[in-house]
N, C-alpha and C positions, 0 to 999 in steps of 0.2 A: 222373539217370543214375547206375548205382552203382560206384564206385570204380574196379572191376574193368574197365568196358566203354571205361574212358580212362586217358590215360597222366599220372600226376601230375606235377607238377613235380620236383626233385631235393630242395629243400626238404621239402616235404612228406613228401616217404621220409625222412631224415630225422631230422624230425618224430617221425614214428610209431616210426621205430628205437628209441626209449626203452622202448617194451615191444614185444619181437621177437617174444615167444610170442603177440602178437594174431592173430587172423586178416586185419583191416585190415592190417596191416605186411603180409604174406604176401602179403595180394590187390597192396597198391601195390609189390613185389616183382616181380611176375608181369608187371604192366600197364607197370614200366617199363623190364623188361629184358627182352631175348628169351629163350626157352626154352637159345636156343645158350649164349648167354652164361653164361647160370646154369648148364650142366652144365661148359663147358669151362674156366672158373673165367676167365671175364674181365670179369666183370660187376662194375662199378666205379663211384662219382660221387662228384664233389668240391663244395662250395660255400665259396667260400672257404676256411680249412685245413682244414674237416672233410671227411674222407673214412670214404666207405660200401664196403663188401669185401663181396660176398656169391655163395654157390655152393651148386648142391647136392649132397647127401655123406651118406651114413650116420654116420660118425663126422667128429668135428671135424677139419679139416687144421689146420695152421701154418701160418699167414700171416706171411709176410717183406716188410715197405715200405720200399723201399733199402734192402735184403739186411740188415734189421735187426729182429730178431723182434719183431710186432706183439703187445699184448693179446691173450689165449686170446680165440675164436670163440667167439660164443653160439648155442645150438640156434631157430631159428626156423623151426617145422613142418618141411619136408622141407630145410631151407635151415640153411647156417651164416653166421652175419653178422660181420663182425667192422669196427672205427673208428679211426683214425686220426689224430692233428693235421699237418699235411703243412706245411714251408714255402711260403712265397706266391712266386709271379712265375719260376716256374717248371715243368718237368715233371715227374712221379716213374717209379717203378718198383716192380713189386709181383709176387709169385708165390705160391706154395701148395706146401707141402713132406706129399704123402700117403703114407706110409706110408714113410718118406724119400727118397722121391722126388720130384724137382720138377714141380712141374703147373701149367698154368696161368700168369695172369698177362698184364699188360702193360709196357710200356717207355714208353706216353707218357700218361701219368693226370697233366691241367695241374692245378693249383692257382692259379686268379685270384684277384688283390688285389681290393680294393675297388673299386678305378676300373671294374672290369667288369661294376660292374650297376649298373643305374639307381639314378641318388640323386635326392634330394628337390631343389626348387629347379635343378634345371640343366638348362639351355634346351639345347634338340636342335636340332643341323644337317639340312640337309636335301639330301637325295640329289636328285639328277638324273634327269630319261628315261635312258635308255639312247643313245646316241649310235652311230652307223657311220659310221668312215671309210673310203676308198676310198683308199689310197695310192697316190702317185708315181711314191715312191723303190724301193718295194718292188712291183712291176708287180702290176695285179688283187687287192692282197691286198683284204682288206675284215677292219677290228677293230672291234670294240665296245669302248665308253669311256663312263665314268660321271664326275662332278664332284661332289664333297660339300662344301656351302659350310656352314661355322660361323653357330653361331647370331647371330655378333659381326657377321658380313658386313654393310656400307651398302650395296654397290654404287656406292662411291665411293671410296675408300680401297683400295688396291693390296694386298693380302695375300701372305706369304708362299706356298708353292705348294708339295706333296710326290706326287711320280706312285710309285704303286705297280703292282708287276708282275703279272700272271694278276688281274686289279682284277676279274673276274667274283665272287670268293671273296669280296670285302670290301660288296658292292653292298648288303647286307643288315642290316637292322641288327639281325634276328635270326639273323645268322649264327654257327656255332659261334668265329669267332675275336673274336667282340664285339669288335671294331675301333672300331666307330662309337659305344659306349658309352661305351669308354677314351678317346674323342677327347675327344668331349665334356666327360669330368669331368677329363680333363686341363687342358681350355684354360680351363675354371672353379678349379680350382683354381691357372692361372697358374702352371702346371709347362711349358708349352709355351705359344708364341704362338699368337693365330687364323690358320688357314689354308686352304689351298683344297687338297683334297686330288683328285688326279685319277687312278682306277681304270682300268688300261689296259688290255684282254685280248688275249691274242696271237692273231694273225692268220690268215684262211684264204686260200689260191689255190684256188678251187672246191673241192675237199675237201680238199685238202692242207693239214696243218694246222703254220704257220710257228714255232712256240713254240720249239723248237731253234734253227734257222737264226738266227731274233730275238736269240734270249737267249745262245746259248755262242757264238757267233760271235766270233773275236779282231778286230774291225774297226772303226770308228767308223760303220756306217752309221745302227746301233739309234738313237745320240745323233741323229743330223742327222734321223731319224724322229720321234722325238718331241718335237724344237724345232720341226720346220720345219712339220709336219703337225698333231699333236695338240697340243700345248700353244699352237701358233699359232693352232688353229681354238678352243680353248679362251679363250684372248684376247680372240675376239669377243665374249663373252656373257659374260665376269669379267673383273675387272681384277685381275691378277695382277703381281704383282713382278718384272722381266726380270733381274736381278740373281743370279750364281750364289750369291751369302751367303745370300739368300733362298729356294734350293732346296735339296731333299733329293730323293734315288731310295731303292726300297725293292723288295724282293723275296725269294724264298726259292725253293732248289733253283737250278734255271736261271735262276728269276726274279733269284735275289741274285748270280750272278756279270754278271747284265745291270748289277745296279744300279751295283754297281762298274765293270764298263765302260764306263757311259756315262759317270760321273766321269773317270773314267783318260782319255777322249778327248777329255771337254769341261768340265778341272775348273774352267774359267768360268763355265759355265752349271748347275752340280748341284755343290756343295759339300758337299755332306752325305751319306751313305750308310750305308745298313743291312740287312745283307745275310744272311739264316738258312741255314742247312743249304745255301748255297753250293755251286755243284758247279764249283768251280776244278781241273776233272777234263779229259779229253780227248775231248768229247762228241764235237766239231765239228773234232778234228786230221784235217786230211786231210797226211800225213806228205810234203814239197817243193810243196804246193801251197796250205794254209791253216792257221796257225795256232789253236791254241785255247786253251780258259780255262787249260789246263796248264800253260802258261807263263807265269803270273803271278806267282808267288813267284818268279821268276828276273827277270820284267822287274821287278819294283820293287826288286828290291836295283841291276838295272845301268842303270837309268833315272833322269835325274832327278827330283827328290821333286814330286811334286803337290800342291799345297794345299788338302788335302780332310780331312774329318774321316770317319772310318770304326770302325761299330760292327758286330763279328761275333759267330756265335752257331751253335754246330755239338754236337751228342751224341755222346759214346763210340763208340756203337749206330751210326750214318750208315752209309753205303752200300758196301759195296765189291764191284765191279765188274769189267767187263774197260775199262772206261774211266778205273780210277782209284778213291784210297779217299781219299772225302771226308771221315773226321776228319783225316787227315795232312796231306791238302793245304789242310785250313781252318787247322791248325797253323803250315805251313807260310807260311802268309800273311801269320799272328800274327805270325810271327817276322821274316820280310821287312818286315811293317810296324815292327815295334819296331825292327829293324836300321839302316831309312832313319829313324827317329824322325817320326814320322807319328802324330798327332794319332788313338790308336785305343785302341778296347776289345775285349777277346776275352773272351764268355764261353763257357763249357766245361759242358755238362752231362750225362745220362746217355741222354738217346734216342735213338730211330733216325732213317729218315728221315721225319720227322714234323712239323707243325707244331705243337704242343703246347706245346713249349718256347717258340719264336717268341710264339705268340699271349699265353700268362700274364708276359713278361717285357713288353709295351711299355711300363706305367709305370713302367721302368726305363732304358730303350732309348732311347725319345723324347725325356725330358728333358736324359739325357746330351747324346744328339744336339744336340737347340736349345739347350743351356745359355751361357747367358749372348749370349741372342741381344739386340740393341740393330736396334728399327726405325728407327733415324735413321742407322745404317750402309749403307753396302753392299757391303764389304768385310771382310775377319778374318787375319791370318795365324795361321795354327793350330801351336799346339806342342804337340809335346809332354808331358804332366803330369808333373809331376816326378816325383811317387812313380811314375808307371812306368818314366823314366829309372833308376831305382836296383834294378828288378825283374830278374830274371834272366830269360835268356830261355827258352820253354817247354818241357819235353825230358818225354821219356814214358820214365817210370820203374816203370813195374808192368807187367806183359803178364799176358793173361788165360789165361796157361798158364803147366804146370811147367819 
């Protein structure tokens, strides 16, 4: 089959990038971007820190990668190409200055470490059927739920346990946030413990689809849903760790203020949390009648401290809304957590609402997360780290205007 008729790997573009004036480079150009991409300048690929820039143009544009001018472009046939070294464990930003005019571009080009592609030697977990449960708590709904056991699992030995939110996205292990790849050469390289990881996807009531109600809800019902039903019926068929030291919650969007609420209500049973692009916004305020995720930087400064370790992660770029702007209120949270001194990391990058960020940082995220986990515990009191105790607290000092 020749070149043109399939879509090459990223690799292999590349590859061939080394001489642009080929017609081979051209064709694996064509075959792996769309036609769109390539006019409106958003055609992009990363493998580890090399990244590929390419658009088509009569004359050369300027490429800016984080608003910092890239290597001149070189001519390949109708196309300009231009490369890259990009930091790892993160996402970038890149645009096209034509005629000085900005053009094109994107806000979430990840750059994956290593942990994100298969390595030699490191045994693979294995995913689950697909699972439907029928809930209780939550009348007719019906979720689907996946379980990813480690390649280390006996089926004897109790493993820690991490449930992640919208778990339909992670089911794959070619999926683009390579989850299941990171996992794996995480728990081999013994930067994370073996775990049972459980994929939760939010809920239908015959078409109505529960994903808000679930996730931005200010209430404890989420938590008593996924102890009482899904990690319960999961129980059956893995031996899991009942232990909150032993759990983490994860999510992103709606999904990461779930993860945090179900800590916040049951920071017995989920000690851990990790939570991206957070919408600690007012999805779900219905104003004297229900609270929402809005109120959470107010309740952790006038509540008492919960004993939970909390890693956050929100871009510049996020969302703003009529429900609320989720860099401010992820800032917001930062600070509320530092304020109660609360066992947490905030990182800060330049996306929007995107997963890109999330997905290239977990072998950063995770470890922080389980560090210094001991299987012969079952308890932690979490503090604060000191070099954050002496950090100042976060304050936005530049506005994107005069």
């Amino acid at each position: 089959m020749p070149l043109w008729a399939q879509r090459p790997d990223a690799g292999r573009v590349l590859q061939l990038a080394a001489k642009p004036g080929s017609v081979e480079f051209q064709q694996a150009l064509t075959a792996f971007f769309s036609a769109e991409q390539l006019d409106k300048g958003t055609a992009a690929l990363t493998v580890g820190a090399d990244a590929l820039f390419a658009i088509r143009a009569e004359k050369a544009p300027r490429l800016l990668v984080n608003d910092v001018p890239a290597a001149p472009m070189k001519k390949a046939g109708p196309f300009f190409v231009g490369q890259a070294k990009l930091p790892l464990y993160t996402s970038h930003i890149f645009h096209y200055l034509v005629e000085g005019k900005r053009f094109g571009g994107r806000l979430d080009l990840p750059a994956f470490g290593p942990e994100a592609y298969e390595q030699a030697g490191v045994p693979q977990g294995q995913i689950s059927e697909k699972f439907t449960a029928t809930s209780r708590l939550y009348e007719e709904m019906q979720s689907d739920y996946w379980v990813y056991a480690p390649a280390q699992y006996d089926g004897r030995t109790a493993l820690p346990v991490m449930v992640w939110q919208d778990g339909d996205k992670y089911a794959r292990r070619d999926a683009p946030n390579r989850l299941l790849i990171q996992l794996d050469n995480l728990v081999h390289q013994k930067k994370i413990p073996a775990m049972l990881h459980v994929f939760v996807s939010p809920g239908l009531v015959g078409e109505r689809r529960m994903r808000s109600v679930l996730y931005d809800t200010y209430t404890d019902k989420y938590s008593r849903y996924l102890l009482e039903e899904i990690l319960a019926a999961v129980s059956a068929k893995w031996k899991l760790r009942t232990d909150g030291y032993s759990r983490a919650i994860a999510g992103e969007s709606s999904g990461g203020i779930c993860a945090f609420n179900a800590a916040w209500w049951k920071p017995e049973q989920f000690a851990r949390v990790y939570s991206r692009i957070g919408s600690f916004t007012s999805i779900q305020w219905k104003p004297g009648e229900l609270d929402g995720g809005n109120i959470f930087p107010f309740a952790i400064r006038k509540q008492p401290r919960r004993n939970i370790r909390v890693y956050l992660s929100d871009g510049s770029e996020d969302l703003e809304n009529v429900h609320g702007s989720w860099p401010l209120q992820n800032i917001q949270m930062a600070n509320s957590l530092k304020f109660k001194e609360y066992d947490f990391r905030f990182v800060w990058g330049s996306g929007p609402h995107s997963t890109a960020q999330g997905n290239a940082e977990i072998p950063l995220a995770l470890p922080w997360l389980w560090r210094d986990y001991d299987a012969a515990k079952t308890s932690q009191d979490f503090q604060m780290e000191p070099g954050e105790k002496e950090k100042p607290f976060f304050r936005v000092k530049a506005l994107n205007r005069d």
